[in-house]
Backbone bond lengths (Angstrom), bond angles and torsions (degrees), N, CA, C in turn:
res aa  C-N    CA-C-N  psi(-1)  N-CA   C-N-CA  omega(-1)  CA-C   N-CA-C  phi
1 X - - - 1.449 - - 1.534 110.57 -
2 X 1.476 122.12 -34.63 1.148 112.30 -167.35 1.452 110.07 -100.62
3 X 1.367 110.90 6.34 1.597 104.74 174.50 1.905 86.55 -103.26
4 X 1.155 125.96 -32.37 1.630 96.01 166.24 1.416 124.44 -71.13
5 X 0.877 134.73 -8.59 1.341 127.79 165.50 1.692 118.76 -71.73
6 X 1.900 91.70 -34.96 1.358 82.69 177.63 1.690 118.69 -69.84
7 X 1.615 106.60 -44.39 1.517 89.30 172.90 1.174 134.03 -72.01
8 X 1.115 104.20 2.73 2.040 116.31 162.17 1.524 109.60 -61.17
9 X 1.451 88.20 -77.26 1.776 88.35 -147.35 2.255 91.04 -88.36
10 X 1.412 110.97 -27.05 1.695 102.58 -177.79 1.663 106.42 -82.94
11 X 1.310 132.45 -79.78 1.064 133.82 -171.49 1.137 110.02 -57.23
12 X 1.378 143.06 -41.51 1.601 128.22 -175.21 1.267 122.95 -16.32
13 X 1.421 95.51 -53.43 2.077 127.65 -166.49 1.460 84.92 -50.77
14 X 1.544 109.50 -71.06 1.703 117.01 -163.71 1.603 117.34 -47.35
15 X 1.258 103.33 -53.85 1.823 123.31 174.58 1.613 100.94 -49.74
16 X 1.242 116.42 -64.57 1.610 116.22 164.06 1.574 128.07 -31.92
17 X 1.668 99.12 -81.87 1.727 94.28 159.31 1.416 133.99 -53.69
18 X 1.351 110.78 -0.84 1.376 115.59 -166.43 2.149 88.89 -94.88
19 X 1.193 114.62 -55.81 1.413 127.93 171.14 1.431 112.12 -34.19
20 X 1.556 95.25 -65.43 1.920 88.11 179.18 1.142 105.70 -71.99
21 X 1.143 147.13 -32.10 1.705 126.60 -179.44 1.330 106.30 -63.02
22 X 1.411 132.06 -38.57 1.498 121.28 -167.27 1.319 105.84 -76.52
23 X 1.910 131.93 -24.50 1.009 131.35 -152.47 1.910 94.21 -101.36
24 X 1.383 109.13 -11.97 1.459 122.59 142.65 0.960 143.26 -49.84
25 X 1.593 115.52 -41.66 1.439 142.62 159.43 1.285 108.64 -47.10
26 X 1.298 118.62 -54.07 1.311 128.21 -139.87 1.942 80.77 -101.73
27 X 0.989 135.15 -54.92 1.430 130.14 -158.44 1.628 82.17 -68.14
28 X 1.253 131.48 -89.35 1.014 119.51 -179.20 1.832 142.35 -3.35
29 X 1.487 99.82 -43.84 1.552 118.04 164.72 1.449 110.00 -62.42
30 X 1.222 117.56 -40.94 1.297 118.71 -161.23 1.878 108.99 -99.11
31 X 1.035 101.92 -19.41 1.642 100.39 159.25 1.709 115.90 -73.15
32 X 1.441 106.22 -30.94 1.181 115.30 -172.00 1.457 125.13 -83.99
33 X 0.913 101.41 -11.40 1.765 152.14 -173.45 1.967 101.63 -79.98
34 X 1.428 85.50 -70.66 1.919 99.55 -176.20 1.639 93.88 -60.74
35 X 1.345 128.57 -52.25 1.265 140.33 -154.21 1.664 89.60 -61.23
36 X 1.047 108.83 -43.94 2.215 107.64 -173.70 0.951 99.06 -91.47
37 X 1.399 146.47 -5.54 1.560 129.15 154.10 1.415 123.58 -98.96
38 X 1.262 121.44 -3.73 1.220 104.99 135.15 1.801 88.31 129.61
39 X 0.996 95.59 5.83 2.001 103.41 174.62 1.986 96.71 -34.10
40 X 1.436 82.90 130.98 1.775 102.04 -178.28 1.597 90.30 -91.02
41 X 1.336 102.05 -61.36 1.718 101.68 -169.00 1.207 123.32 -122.23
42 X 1.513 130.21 160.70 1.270 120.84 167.11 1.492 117.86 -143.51
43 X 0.836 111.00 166.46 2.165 108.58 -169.51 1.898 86.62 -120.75
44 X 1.429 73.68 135.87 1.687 89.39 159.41 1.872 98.67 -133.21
45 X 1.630 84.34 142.80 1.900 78.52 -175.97 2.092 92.31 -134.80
46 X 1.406 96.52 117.07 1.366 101.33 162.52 1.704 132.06 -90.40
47 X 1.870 100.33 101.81 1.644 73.08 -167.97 1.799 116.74 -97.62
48 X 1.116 110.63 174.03 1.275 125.00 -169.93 1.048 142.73 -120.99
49 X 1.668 92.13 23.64 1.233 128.91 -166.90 1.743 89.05 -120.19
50 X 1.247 117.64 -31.21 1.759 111.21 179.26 1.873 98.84 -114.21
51 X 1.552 106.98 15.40 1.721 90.39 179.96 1.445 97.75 -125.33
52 X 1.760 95.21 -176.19 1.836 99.01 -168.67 1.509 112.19 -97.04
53 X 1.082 154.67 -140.89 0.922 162.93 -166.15 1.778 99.65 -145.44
54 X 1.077 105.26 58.33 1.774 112.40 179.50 1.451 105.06 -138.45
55 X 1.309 107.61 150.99 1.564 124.85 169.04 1.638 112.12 -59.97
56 X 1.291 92.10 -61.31 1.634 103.27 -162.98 1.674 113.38 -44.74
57 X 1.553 94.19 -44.74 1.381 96.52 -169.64 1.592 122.12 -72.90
58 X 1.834 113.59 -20.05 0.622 132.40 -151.22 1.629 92.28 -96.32
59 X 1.442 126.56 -27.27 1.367 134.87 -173.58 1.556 117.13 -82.58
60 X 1.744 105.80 -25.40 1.696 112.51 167.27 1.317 113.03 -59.91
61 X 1.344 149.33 -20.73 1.264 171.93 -32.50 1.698 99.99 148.02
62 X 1.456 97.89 -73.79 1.311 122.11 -169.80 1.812 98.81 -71.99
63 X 1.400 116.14 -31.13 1.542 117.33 -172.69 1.588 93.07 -70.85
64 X 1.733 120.52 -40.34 1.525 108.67 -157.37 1.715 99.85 -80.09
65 X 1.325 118.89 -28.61 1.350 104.92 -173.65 2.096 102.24 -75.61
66 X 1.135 112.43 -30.01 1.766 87.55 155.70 0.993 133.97 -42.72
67 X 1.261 106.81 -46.42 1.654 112.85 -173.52 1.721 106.27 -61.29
68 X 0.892 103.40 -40.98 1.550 129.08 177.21 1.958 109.98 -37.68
69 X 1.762 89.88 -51.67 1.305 102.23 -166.45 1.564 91.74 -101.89
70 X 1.018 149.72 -2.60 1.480 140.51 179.33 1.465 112.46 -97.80
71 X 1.488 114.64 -13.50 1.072 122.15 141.10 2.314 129.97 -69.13
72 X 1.387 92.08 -4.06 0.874 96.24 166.93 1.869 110.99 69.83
73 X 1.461 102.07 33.77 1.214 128.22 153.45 1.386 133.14 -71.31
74 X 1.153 116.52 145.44 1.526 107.56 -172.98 2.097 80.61 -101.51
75 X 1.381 101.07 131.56 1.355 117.11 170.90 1.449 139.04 -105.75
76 X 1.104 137.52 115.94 1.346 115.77 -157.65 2.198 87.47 -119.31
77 X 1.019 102.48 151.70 1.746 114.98 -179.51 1.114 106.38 -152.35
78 X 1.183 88.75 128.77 1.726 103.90 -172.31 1.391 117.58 -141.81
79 X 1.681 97.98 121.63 1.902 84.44 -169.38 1.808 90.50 -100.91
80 X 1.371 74.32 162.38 1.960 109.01 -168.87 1.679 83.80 -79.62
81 X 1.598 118.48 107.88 1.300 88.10 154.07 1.974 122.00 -137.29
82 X 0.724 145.55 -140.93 1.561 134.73 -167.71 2.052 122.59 72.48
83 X 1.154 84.20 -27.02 1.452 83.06 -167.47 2.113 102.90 -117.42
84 X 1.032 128.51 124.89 1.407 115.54 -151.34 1.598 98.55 -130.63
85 X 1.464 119.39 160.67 1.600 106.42 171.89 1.067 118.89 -107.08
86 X 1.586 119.25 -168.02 1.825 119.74 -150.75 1.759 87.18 -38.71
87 X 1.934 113.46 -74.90 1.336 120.52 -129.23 1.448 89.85 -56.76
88 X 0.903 135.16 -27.83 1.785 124.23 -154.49 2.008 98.08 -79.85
89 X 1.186 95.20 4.67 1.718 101.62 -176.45 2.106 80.54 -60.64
90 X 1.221 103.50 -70.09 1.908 99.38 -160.83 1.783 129.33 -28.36
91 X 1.409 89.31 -19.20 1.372 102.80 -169.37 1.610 102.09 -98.51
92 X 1.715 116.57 129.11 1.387 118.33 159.90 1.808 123.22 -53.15
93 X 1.249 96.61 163.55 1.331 97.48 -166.17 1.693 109.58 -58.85
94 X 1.613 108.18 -44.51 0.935 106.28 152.01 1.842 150.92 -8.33
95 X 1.428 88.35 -59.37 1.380 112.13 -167.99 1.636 101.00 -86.72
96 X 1.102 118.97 -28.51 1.433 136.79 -170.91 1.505 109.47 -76.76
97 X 1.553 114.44 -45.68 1.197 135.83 146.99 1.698 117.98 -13.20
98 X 1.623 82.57 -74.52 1.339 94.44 -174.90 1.716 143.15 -83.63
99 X 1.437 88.56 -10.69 1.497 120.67 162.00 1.472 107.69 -59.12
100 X 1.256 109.43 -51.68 2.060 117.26 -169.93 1.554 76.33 -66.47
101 X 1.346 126.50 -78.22 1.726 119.91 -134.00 2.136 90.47 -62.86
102 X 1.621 117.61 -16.01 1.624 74.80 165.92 1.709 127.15 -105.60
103 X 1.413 91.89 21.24 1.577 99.95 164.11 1.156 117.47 -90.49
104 X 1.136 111.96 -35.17 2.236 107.47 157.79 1.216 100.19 -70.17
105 X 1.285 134.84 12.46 1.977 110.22 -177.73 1.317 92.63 -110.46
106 X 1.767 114.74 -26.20 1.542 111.62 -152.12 1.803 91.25 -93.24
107 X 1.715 118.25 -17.84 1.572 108.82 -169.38 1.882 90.07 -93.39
108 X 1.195 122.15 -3.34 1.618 122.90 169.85 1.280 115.47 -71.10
109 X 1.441 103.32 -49.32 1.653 117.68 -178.57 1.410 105.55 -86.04
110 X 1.046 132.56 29.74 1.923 117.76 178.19 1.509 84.24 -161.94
111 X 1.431 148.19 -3.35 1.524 121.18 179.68 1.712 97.92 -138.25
112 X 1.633 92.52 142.33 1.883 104.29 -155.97 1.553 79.78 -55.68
113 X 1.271 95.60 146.90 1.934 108.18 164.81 1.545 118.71 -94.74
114 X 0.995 99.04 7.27 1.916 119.71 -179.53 1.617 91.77 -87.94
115 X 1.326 133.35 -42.94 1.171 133.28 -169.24 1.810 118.35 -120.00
116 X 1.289 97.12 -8.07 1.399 95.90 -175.70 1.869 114.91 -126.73
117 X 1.174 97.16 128.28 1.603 109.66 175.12 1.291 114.60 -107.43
118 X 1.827 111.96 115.88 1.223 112.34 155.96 1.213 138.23 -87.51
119 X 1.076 114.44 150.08 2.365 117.11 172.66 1.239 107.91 -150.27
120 X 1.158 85.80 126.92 1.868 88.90 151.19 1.612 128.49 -100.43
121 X 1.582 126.96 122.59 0.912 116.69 -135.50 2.074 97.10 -141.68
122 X 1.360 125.29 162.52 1.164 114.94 161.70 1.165 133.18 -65.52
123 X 1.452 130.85 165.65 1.458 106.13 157.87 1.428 132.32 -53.24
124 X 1.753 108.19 -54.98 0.972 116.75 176.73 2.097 124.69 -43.74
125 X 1.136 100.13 -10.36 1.695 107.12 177.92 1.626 110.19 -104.28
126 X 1.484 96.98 -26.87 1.557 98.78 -178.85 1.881 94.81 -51.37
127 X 1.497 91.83 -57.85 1.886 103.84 -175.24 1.469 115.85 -10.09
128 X 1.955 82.11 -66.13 1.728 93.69 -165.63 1.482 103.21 -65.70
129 X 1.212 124.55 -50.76 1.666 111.76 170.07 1.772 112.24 -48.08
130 X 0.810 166.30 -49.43 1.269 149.76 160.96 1.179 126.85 -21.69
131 X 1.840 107.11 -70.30 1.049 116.31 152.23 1.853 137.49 -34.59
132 X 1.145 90.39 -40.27 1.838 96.59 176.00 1.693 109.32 -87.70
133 X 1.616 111.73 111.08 1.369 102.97 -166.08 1.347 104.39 -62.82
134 X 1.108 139.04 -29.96 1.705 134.01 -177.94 1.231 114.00 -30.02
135 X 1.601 137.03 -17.31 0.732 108.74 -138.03 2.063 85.35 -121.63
136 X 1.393 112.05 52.70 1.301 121.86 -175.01 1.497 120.38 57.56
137 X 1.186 98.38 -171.90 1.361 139.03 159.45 2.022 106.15 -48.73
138 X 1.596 100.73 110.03 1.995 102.88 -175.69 1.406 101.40 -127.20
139 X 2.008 110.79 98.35 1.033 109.10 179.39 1.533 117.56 -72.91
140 X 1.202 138.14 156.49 1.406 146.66 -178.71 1.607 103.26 79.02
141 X 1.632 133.37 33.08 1.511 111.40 -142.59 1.428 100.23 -81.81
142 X 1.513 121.62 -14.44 1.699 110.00 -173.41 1.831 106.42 -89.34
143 X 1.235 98.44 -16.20 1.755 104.00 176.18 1.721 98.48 -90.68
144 X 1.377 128.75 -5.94 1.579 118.40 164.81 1.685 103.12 -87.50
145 X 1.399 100.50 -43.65 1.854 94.17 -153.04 1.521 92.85 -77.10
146 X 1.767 139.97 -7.45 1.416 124.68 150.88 1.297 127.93 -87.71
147 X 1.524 97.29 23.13 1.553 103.57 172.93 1.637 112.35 54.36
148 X 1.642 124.87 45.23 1.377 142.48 162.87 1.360 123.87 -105.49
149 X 1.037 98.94 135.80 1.883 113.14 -175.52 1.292 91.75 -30.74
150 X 1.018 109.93 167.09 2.103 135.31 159.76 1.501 95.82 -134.04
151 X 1.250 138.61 -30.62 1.450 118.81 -163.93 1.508 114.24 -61.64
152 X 1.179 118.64 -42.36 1.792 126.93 179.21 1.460 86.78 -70.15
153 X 0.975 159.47 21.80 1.311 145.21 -177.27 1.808 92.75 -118.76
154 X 1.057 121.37 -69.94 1.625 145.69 158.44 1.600 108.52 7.50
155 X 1.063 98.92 -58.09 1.531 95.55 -165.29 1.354 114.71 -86.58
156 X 1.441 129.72 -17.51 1.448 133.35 174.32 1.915 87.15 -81.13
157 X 0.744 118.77 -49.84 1.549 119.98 -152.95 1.267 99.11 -74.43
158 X 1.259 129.42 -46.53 2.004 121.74 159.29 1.614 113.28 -46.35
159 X 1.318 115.35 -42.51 1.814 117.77 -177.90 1.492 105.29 -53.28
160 X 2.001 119.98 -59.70 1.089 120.59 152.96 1.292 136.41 -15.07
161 X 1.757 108.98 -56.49 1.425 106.39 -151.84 1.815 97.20 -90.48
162 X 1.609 103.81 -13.43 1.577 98.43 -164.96 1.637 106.89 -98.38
163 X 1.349 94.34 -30.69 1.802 79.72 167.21 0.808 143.39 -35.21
164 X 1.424 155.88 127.87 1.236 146.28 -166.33 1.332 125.44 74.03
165 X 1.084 119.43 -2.42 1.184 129.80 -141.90 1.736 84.88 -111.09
166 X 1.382 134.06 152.70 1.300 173.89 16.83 1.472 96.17 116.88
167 X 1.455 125.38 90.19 1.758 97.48 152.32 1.367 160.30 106.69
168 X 1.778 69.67 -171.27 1.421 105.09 172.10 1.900 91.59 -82.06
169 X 1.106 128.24 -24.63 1.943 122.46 -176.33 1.566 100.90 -67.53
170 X 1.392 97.59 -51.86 1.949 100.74 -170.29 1.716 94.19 -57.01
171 X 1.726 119.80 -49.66 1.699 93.55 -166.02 1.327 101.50 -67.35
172 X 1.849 152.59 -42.51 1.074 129.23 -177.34 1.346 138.13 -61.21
173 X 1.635 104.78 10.58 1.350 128.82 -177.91 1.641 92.69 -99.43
174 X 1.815 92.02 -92.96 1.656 78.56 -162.92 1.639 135.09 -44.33
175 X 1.109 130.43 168.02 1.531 128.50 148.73 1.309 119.09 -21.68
176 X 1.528 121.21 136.04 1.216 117.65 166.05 1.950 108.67 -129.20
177 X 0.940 104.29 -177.41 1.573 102.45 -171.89 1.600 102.23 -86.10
178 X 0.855 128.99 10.27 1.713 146.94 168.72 1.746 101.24 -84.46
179 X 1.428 92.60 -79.98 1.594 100.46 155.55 1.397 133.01 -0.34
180 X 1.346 99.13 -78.06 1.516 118.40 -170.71 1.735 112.00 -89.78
181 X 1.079 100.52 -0.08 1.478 113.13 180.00 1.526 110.65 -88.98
182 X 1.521 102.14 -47.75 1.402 121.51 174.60 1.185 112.91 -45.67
183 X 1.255 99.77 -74.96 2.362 116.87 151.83 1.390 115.17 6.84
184 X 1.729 104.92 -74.12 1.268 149.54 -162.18 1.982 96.84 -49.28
185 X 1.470 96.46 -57.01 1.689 108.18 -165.09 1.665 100.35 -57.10
């Protein structure tokens, strides 16, 4: 009894974090993977229908499509929008409104526009872009096409991709005080 409880309510957490880091591993390989064969483009799609109404989460997102473009990717990001989850119920439509237009202002102001295209788009179109291979390289694509967050995914999978890594690559990735200044205006 008391070693099931422990892997109930103690180890779960660990077995959990232990899952997304490996499934980090593995996303990670395979971005890294497209990146040495020569991937022209890739879609990142944030939807907002499985995310919160937060910055933070919304900026891990915004960190992977740098990487995207500092590889010198052509990037396309596209937030999911029309369809919203429970928490975003508090906010008028209004306000909801205006939440999306500063997540296209904040992926305008933080991702090169030489390489990166924003939209906001339905689900139902995200689809047909999936479906149409043109449309690159789709990291997280079995956690998009079940309509599941990517942001909790984001931040193990940037630790992955930057390790080891070069630099002068990690500063054109992360934030810089240019960056956040830009933000700022």
């Amino acid at each position: 009894m008391i070693k099931w409880l422990l892997v109930v309510f103690v180890y779960r957490k660990s077995i959990i974090n232990f899952r997304k880091k490996q499934y980090a591993r593995y996303e990670a390989r395979n971005i890294d993977k497209a990146i040495r064969d020569g991937a022209a483009k890739a879609t990142l799609i944030y939807d907002n229908f499985v995310s919160p109404t937060t910055y933070g989460d919304y900026l891990y997102v915004v960190l992977l499509a740098r990487y995207f473009i500092a590889h010198g990717i052509e990037t396309i990001f596209i937030i999911v929008d029309y369809e919203y989850r429970n928490d975003w119920l508090d906010l008028t439509e209004i306000e909801k409104k205006n939440f999306v237009d500063e997540q296209v202002k904040l992926a305008e102001a933080l991702l090169d526009p030489s390489l990166a295209k924003i939209e906001r788009a339905s689900w139902d179109s995200v689809q047909q872009r999936i479906v149409d291979s043109s449309s690159g390289y789709f990291p997280f694509s079995t956690c998009i096409n079940k309509r599941e967050h990517i942001y909790g995914l984001c931040f193990n999978l940037l630790n992955q991709l930057l390790h080891h890594k070069e630099h002068f690559l990690v500063e054109r990735i992360l934030f810089s005080y240019e960056d956040t200044h830009r933000v700022c205006k």
